[in-house]
C-alpha positions as CSV (number, residue, x, y, z in Angstrom):
1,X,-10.7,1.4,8.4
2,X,-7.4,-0.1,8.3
3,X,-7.7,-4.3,6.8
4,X,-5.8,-7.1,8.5
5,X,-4.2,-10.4,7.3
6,X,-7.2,-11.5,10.0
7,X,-9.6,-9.8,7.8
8,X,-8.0,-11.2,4.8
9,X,-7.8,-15.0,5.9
10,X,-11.2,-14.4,6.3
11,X,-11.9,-14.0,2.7
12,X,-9.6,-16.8,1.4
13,X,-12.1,-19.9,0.3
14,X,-11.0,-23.0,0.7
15,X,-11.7,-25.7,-1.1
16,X,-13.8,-28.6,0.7
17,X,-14.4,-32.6,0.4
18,X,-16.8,-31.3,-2.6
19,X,-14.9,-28.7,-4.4
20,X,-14.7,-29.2,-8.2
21,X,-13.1,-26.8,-10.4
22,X,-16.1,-25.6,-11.5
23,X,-17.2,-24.9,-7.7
24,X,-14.1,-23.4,-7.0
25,X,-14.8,-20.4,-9.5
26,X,-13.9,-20.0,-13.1
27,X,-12.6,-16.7,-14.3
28,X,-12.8,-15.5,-17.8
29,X,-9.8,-13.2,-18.4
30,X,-9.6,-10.7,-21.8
31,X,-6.0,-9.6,-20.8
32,X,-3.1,-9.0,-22.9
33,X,-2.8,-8.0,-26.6
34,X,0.3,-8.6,-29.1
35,X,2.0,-5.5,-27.9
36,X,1.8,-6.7,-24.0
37,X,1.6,-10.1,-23.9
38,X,3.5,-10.8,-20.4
39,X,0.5,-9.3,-18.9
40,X,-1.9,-11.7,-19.5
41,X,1.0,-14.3,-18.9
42,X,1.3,-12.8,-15.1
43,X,-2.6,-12.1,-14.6
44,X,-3.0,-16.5,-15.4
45,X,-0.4,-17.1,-13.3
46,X,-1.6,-15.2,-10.2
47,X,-5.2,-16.2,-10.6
48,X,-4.0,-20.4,-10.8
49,X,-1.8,-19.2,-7.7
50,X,-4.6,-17.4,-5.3
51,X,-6.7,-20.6,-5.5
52,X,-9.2,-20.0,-8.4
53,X,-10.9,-23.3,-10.0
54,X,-10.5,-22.7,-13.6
55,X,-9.0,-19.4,-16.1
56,X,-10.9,-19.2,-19.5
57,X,-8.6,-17.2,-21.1
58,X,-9.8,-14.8,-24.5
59,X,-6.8,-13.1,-26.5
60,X,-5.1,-13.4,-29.4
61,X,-3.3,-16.2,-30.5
62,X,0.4,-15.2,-29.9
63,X,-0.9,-14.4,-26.0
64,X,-2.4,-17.9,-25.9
65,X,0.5,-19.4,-26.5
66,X,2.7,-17.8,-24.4
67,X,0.2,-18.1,-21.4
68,X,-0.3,-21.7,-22.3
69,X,3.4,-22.7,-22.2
70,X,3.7,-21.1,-18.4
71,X,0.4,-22.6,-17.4
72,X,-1.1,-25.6,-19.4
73,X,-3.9,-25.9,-17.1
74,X,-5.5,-22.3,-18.8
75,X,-8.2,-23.0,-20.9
76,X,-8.6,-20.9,-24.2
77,X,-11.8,-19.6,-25.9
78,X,-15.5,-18.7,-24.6
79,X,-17.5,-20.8,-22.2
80,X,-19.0,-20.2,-18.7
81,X,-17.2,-18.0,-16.0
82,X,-18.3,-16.9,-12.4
83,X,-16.5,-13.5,-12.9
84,X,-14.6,-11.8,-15.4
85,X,-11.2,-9.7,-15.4
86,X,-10.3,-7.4,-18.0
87,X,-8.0,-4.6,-19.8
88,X,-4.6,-5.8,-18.0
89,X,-1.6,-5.3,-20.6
90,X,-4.5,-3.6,-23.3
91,X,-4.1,-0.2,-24.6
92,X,-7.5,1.4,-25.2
93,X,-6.4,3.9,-27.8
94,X,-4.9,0.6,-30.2
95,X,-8.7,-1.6,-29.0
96,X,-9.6,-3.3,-32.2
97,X,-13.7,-3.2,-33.3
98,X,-13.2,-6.5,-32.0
99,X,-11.6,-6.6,-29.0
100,X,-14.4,-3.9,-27.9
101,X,-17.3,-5.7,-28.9
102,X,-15.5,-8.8,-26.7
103,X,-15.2,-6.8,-23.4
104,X,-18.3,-4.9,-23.7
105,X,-20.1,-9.0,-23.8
106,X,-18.0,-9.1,-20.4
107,X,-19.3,-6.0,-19.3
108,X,-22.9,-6.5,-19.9
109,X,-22.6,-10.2,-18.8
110,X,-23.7,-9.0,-15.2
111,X,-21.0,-11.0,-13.9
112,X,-19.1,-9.4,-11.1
113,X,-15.9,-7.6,-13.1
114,X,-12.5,-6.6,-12.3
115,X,-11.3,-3.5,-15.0
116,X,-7.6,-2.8,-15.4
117,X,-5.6,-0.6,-17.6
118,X,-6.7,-0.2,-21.2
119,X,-10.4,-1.1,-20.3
120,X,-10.9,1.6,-17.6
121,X,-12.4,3.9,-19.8
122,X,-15.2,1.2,-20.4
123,X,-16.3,0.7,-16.4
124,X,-19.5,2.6,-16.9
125,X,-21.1,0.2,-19.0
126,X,-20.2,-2.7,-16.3
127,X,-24.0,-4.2,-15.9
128,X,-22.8,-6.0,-12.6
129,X,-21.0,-5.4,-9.6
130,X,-17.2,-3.9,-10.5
131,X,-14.1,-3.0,-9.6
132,X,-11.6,-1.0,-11.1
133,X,-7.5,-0.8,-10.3
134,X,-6.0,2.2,-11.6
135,X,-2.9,4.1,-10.2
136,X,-2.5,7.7,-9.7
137,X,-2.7,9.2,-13.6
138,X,-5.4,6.4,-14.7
139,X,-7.8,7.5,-12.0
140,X,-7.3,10.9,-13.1
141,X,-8.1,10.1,-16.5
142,X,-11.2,8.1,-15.2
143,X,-12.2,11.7,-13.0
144,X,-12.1,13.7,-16.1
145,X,-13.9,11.2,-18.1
146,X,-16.7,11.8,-15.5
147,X,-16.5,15.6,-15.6
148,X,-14.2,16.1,-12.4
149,X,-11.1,17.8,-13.4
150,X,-7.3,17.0,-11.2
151,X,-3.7,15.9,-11.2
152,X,-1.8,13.6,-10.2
153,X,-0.2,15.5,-7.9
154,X,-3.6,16.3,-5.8
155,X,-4.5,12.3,-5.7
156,X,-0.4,11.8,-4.3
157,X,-1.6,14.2,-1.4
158,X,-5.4,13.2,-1.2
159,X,-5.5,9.4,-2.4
160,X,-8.5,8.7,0.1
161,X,-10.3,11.6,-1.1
162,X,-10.1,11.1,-4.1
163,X,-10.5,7.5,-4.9
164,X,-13.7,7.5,-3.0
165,X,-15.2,10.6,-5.6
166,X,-14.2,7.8,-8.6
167,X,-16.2,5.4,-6.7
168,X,-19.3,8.1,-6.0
169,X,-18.5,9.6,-9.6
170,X,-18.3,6.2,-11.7
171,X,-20.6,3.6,-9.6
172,X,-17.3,1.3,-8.9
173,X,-15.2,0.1,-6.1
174,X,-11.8,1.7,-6.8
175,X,-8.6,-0.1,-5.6
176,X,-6.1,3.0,-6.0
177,X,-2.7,1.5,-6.2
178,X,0.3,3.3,-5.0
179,X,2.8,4.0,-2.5
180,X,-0.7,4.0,0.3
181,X,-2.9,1.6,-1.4
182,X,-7.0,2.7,-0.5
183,X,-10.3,0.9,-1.8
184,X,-13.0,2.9,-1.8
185,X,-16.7,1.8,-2.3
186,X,-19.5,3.5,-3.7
187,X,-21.1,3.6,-0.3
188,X,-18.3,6.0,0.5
189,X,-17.3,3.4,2.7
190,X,-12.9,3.8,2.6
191,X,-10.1,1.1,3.1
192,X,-6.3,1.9,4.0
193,X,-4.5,-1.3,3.1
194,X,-1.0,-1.6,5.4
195,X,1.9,-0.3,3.3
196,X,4.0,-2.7,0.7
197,X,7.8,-3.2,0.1
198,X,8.4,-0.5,-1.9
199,X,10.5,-3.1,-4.1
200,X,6.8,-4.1,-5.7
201,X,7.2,-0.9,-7.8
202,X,8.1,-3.1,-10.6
203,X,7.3,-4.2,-14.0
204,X,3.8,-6.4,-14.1
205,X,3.0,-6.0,-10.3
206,X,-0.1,-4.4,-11.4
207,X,-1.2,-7.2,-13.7
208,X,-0.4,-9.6,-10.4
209,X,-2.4,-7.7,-8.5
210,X,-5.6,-7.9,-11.1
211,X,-4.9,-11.6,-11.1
212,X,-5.3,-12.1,-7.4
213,X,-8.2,-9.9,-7.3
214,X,-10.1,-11.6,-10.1
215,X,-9.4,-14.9,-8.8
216,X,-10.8,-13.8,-5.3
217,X,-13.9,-12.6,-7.3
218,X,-14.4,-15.6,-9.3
219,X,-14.6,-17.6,-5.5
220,X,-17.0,-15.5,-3.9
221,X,-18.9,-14.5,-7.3
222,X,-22.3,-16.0,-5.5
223,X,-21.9,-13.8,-2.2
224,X,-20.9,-10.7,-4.6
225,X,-24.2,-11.1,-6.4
226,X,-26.2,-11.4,-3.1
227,X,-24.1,-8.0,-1.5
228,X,-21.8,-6.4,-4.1
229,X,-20.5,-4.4,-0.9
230,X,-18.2,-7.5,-0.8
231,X,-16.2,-6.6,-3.7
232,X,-14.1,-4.0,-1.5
233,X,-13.3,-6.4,1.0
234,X,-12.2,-8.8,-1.6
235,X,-10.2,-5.6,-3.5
236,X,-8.8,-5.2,0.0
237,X,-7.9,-8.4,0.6
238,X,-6.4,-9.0,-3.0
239,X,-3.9,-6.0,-1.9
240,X,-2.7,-7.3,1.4
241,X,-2.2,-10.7,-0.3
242,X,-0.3,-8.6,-3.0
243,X,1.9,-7.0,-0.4
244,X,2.8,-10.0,1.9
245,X,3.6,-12.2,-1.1
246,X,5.9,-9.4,-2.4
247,X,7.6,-9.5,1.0
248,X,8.2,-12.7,1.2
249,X,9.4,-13.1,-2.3
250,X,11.8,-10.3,-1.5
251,X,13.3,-10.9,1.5
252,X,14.7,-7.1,1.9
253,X,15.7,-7.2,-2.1
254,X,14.5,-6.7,-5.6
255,X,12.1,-8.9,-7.3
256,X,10.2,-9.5,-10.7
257,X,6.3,-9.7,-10.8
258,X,6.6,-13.6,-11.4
259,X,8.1,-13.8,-7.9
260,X,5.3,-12.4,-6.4
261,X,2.9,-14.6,-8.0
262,X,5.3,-17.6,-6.9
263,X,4.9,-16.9,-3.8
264,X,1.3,-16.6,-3.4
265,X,0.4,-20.3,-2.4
266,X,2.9,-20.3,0.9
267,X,2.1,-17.0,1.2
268,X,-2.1,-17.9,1.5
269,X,-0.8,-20.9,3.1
270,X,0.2,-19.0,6.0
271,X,-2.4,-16.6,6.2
272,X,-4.9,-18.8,7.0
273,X,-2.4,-20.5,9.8
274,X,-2.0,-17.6,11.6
C-alpha cells in the first residue's frame, strides 16, 4: 500500500469553532539531554508547527531554556498529556537512574507513545499503543534485542521485510526511515511512503520527523485508543508531511532541519487545499 497526500489530508485535524488547546491535543515530550540539546529544540518546534494544542516539555534545565527561547509558548514540567514522545537527541547508554525512571512513567502511562533514538531499547515496556522511528542500524539493534540476528546491509535490500518482523517481533508500529521510508504494523499490515528529497539526509531531520509524528498522535490520541491500528496511518502520514515540507523548504537545494519544520504550516496549509 502506497499513502497519498489524499490519505494524509485526511488525517490532519483541524481545529473547529470549539477547539481549545487542551482539545487540540497536548504532548508531553522527554526529548533532549545536555549532550543533544537541538533535538528537543527541533522536536518543540515541529510539534507547535503540525498543529498540536499544547507541548509539556520534561528535560533538563539547559534543554528548557534553549527550547523556551525558540518557542515560548512550550510549557515545562509534569502535567496532563494526550500522548507522549520520547528518546529524540538521548543516548541510552549515558540514561541517568533518573531519566529512566521518567520515561518508563511515559511508558506505562498507557498513553499512545512515539519512541526515538536513545529510548528504543525501552519500547517493550510501552503499556499503550506505540510507535517507534528507527533508521537502518537502530532497527537492527532493536532485532537483536528481540533475538533476530541481521545487518544493515540486509534491511538496505529488504526494508519492507524487515521492518514488519520488528513490528511482529517487538508489538510496535515501526516507521523505518531511510532513503524508501516503510511503516509497518503489527498486523503485518505494510506502508511504502513516496520517496523524499534526498537533501532531508541532514542533521536533526529525524528529530523533525518525531515532532510531527507525536503532534499527529497527541490530535488523534482518542481514536488511537479506540483502534491503535491508526497509529500507522498517522506514522504514515507524519512521513509524507516530513517529505513535502522538506521539498518545499528546499526548492531543488540544501537545507537545515529548522527549515523543514518552518515550512510545515504552508506546507499542511496546502495539503488540505488540494
Amino acid at each position: 500500500m502506497t499513502w497519498t497526500e489524499a490519505d494524509t489530508a485526511a488525517r490532519i485535524a483541524v481545529p473547529d469553532a470549539f477547539a481549545d488547546k487542551h482539545r487540540r491535543g497536548v504532548l508531553g515530550a522527554i526529548t533532549g539531554s545536555e549532550r543533544y540539546p537541538g533535538a528537543a529544540v527541533l522536536g518543540v518546534e515541529a510539534a507547535h508547527r503540525t498543529g498540536v494544542g499544547m507541548v509539556r516539555l520534561i528535560a533538563p534545565r539547559r534543554v528548557e531554556d534553549l527550547v523556551l527561547a525558540r518557542r515560548p509558548e512550550a510549557v515545562t514540567g509534569e502535567g496532563r498529556v494526550e500522548a507522549w514522545l520520547i528518546g529524540s537527541g538521548q543516548d541510552a547508554r549515558l540514561r541517568t537512574a533518573t531519566l529512566t525512571a521518567t520515561l518508563e512513567a511515559a511508558l506505562g502511562s498507557g498513553a499512545p507513545i512515539v519512541i526515538d533514538a536513545g529510548a528504543l531499547d525501552l519500547a517493550a515496556d510501552a503499556a499503550g499503543a506505540a510507535v517507534v522511528t528507527p533508521h537502518h542500524g537502530e532497527l537492527v539493534r532493536m532485532l537483536r534485542q528481540a533475538g533476530i540476528e541481521t545487518d544493515t546491509e540486509a534491511v538496505r535490500h529488504s526494508p519492507g521485510h524487515w521492518a514488519r518482523t520488528a513490528a511482529e517481533a517487538c508489538g510496535v508500529v515501526v516507521l523505518l526511515k531511510g532513503a524508501e521510508t516503510i511503516v509497518a504494523a503489527v498486523d503485518g499490515t505494510l506502508i511504502a511512503v513516496p520517496p523524499a528529497t534526498h537533501w532531508l539526509a541532514t542533521a536533526g531531520s529525524g528529530d523533525v520527523l518525531a515532532g510531527i509524528l507525536g503532534a499527529l498522535v497527541a490530535t488523534h490520541a482518542g481514536e488511537v485508543h479506540a483502534d491503535p491500528s491508526r497509529l500507522a496511518e498517522l506514522a504514515a502520514s507524519a512521513a509524507v508531511v516530513h517529505g513535502l515540507a522538506a521539498e518545499r523548504a528546499s526548492g531543488g537545494g540544501p537545507i537545515a532541519a529548522l527549515d523543514v519544520a518552518e515550512a510545515l504550516p504552508a506546507t499542511i496549509a496546502a495539503l488540505l487545499e488540494r
